[in-house]
N, C-alpha and C positions, 0 to 999 in steps of 0.2 A: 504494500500500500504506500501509495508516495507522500509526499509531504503535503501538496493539494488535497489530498483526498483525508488525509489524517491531519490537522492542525496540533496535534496534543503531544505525539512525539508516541513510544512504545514502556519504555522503560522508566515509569515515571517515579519521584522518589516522593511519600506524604512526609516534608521535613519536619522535623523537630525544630523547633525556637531554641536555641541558646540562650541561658539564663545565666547573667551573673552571683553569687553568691549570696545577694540581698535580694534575687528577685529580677532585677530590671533585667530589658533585653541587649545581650552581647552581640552590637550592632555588627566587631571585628570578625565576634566567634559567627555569625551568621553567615558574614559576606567568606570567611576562611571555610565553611562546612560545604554552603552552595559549591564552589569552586570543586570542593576536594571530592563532592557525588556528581557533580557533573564530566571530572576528570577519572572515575571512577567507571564511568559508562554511561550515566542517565542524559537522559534527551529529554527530560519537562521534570519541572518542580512544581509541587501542589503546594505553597504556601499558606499558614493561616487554615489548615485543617484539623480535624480530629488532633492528628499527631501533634501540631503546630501549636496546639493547647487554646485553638480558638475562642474559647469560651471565658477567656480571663487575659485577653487583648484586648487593648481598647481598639475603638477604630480607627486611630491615627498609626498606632502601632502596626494594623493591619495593613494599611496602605504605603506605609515606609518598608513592608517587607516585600512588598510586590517590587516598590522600585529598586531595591536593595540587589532583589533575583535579578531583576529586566538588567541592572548592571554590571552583576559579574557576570550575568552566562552569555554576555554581549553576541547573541546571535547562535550561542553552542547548545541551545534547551530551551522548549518553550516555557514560558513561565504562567503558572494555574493557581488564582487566587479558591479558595475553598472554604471559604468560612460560612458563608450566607445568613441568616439569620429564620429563627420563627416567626419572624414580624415580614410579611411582604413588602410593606414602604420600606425596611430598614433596609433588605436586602437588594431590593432597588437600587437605593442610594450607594451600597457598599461597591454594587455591579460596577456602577456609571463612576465612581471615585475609583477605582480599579483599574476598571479599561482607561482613564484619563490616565492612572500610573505604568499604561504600558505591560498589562497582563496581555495572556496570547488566548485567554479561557476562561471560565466561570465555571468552577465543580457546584454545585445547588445541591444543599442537602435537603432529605423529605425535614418537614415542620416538625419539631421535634415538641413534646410538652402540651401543645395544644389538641395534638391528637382529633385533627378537621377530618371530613370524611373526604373516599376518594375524590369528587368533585371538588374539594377545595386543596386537596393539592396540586389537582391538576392546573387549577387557575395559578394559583401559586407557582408554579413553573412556567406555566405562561406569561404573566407577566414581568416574572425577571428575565426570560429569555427573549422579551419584547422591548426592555427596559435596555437595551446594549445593544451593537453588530456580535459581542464574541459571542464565540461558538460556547459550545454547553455540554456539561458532563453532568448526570444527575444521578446523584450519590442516595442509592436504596442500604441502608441499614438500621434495621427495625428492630437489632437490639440496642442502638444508642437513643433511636427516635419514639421508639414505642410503635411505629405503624409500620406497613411496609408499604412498594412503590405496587402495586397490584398490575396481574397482567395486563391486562385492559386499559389499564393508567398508562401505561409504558407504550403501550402501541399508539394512544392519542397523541401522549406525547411527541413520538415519531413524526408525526405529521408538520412538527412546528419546524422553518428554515434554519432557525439557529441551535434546535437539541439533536447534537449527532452521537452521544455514548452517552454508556452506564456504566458507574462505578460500582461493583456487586459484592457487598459485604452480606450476605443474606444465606447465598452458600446453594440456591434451588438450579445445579446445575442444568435440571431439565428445563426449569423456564427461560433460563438461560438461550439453551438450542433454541425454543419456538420460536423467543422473542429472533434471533439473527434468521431464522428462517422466512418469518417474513414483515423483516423491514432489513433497513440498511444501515440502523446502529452498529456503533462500535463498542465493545464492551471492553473493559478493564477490572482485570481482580482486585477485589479491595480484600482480602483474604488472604493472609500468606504461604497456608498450608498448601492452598487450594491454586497458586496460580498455576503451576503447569497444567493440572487439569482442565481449567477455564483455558488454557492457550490450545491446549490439545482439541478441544469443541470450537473454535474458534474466534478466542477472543483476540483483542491487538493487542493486550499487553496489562501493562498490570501499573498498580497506583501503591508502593510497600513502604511498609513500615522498616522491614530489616532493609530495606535496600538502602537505608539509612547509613547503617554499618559494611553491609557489602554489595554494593553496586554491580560491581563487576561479574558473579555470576548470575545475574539479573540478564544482566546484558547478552551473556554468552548463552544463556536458557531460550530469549527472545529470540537470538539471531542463528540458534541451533534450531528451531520450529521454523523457522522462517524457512531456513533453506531443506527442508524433512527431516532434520535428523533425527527422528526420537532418543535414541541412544545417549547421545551427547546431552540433549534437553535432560533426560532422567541423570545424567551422573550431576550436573549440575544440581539438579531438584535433593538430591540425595545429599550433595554437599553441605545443602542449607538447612537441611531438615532440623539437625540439634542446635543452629542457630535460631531458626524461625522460634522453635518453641522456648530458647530460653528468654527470646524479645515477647513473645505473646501468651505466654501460660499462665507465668507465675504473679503477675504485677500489668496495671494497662501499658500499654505499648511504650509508650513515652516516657511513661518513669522507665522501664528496662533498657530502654534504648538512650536512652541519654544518664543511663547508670555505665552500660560498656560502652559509649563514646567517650565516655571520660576515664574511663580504667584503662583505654587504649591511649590517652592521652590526644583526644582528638578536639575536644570541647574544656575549656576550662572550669565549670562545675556543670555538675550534674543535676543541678536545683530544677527543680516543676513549681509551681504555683499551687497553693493551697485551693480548692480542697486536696489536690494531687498530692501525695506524699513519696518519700523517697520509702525504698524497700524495706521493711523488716528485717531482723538480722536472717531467720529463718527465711523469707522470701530471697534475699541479696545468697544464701548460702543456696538456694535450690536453681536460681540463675547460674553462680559460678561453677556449679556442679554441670550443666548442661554445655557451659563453657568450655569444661576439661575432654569434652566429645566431639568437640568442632575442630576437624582433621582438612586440613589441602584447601581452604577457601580464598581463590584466587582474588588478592587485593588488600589481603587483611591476614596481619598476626597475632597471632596471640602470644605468643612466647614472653612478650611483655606488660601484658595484660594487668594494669594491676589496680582493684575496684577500692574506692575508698568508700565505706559505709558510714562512717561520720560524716562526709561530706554529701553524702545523697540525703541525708535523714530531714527529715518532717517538710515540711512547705513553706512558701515563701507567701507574703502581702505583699505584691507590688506598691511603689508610690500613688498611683493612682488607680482606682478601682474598677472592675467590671469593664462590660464594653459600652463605650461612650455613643451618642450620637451626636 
């Protein structure tokens, strides 16, 4: 699929926000992270996502991260704002402040908390996908939001010029198949266990959490299905296996993943914002244990891996609160 036909890219990485030790955002450690997963393999950043810790950005924060991206990956990645809001106006606003900072995409997640019926999320995607020229990824995950994207919602939505994929945290590989059988979305695993699978049925690629930490056989997974390898696609898939689950088992994604970015020495603390907390001792021990199984992943070592659990422990309060309008 070429770059006309795909605007998002294939190997997308959901980044994590760098957080200084008190909380605020590590404007250096951000612009040093984008670089080092775009140098790593990734072709688009999901900025200001799930992983991104969207929900305890303000919205200034949110939009100085998009220009942040649009500036390191100067043309090497597209860059994908992802935060959206439950509020339609809000999300609006975030769009059009967005695409004004030079985003290449709009990820929309379903309404989360308010739990509208399917008719009201489908307007809800309509009108932020009406709200901008970008194009549009619409992020189904109904264990963060409480609903899910229902089949019928998803084929409506197909119809709109600017919803071209779906981010698929949901895991219903068959509705997966029907929905590509007939329409001409693009799908994206938002699942880590699960992407080779979703690429095997044919999705374009995947939107990850560990690809955080290793980009690289992301890349060589994608571009092994690309060209038929199964083979090749499975050793990769197998590479990552003990990685994927010590990023997503034990602790939410973002605290484990910016627990071993910083034990690898990647990111200067390993701080989340409250309510998020840094790992348990027993959590942070059942990660490093998952760690000690992580054999040959190309891009990344372990050998000097070294996790500071004082330094992850409890949450931060940023200076300023919540997300703003």
């Amino acid at each position: 699929m070429s770059m006309s036909q795909n605007p998002f890219g294939q190997v997308l990485v959901a980044l994590v926000t760098p957080f200084t030790a008190d909380g605020e955002v590590d404007w250096a450690g951000v612009a040093q992270h984008i670089d080092d997963v775009i140098n790593a393999g990734a072709d688009g950043i999901v900025v200001t996502g799930t992983t991104g810790e969207t929900s305890t950005l303000t919205d200034p924060e949110k939009i100085r991260l998009v220009e942040v991206a649009k500036d390191v990956s100067s043309g090497r990645a597209k860059v994908i704002t992802g935060g959206g809001s439950n509020e339609t106006a809000h999300a609006m606003q975030l769009a059009k402040q967005s695409e004004k900072a030079g985003a290449d995409g709009n990820m929309i997640v379903t309404p989360y908390y308010n739990k509208p019926t399917q008719a009201g999320v489908l307007t809800h995607f309509r009108m932020i996908a009406d709200a901008t020229d970008l194009p549009v990824i619409l992020y189904d995950i109904p264990g963060r939001t409480g609903i899910p994207i229902e089949y019928k919602t998803i084929l409506r939505a197909a119809k709109h010029p600017n919803i071209l994929a779906v981010k698929d945290a949901k895991g219903d590989l068959a509705q997966v198949s029907r929905v590509l059988n007939q329409t001409d979305l693009m799908y994206f695993s938002g699942d880590d266990p699960n992407v080779l699978p979703h690429l095997s049925i044919g999705a374009t690629g995947l939107i990850g959490v560990t690809a955080n930490i290793a980009a690289t056989p992301y890349r060589q997974m994608v571009d092994a299905v690309n060209a038929g390898d199964l083979k090749a696609a499975t050793m990769a898939h197998q590479q990552l296996e003990p990685l994927v689950r010590a990023c997503m088992t034990h602790v939410p994604g973002t605290v484990a993943v910016k627990y071993i970015l910083h034990g690898l020495g990647r990111i200067n603390s390993p701080r989340v914002r409250l309510p998020l907390v840094g790992p348990e001792e027993w959590e942070a021990a059942q990660i490093e244990d998952e760690i000690d199984l992580v054999k040959n992943i190309p891009g990344v070592d372990f050998s000097n891996f070294r996790p500071d659990r004082n330094a992850a422990a409890g949450g931060a309060l940023p200076k300023v609160a919540g997300t703003t309008r």
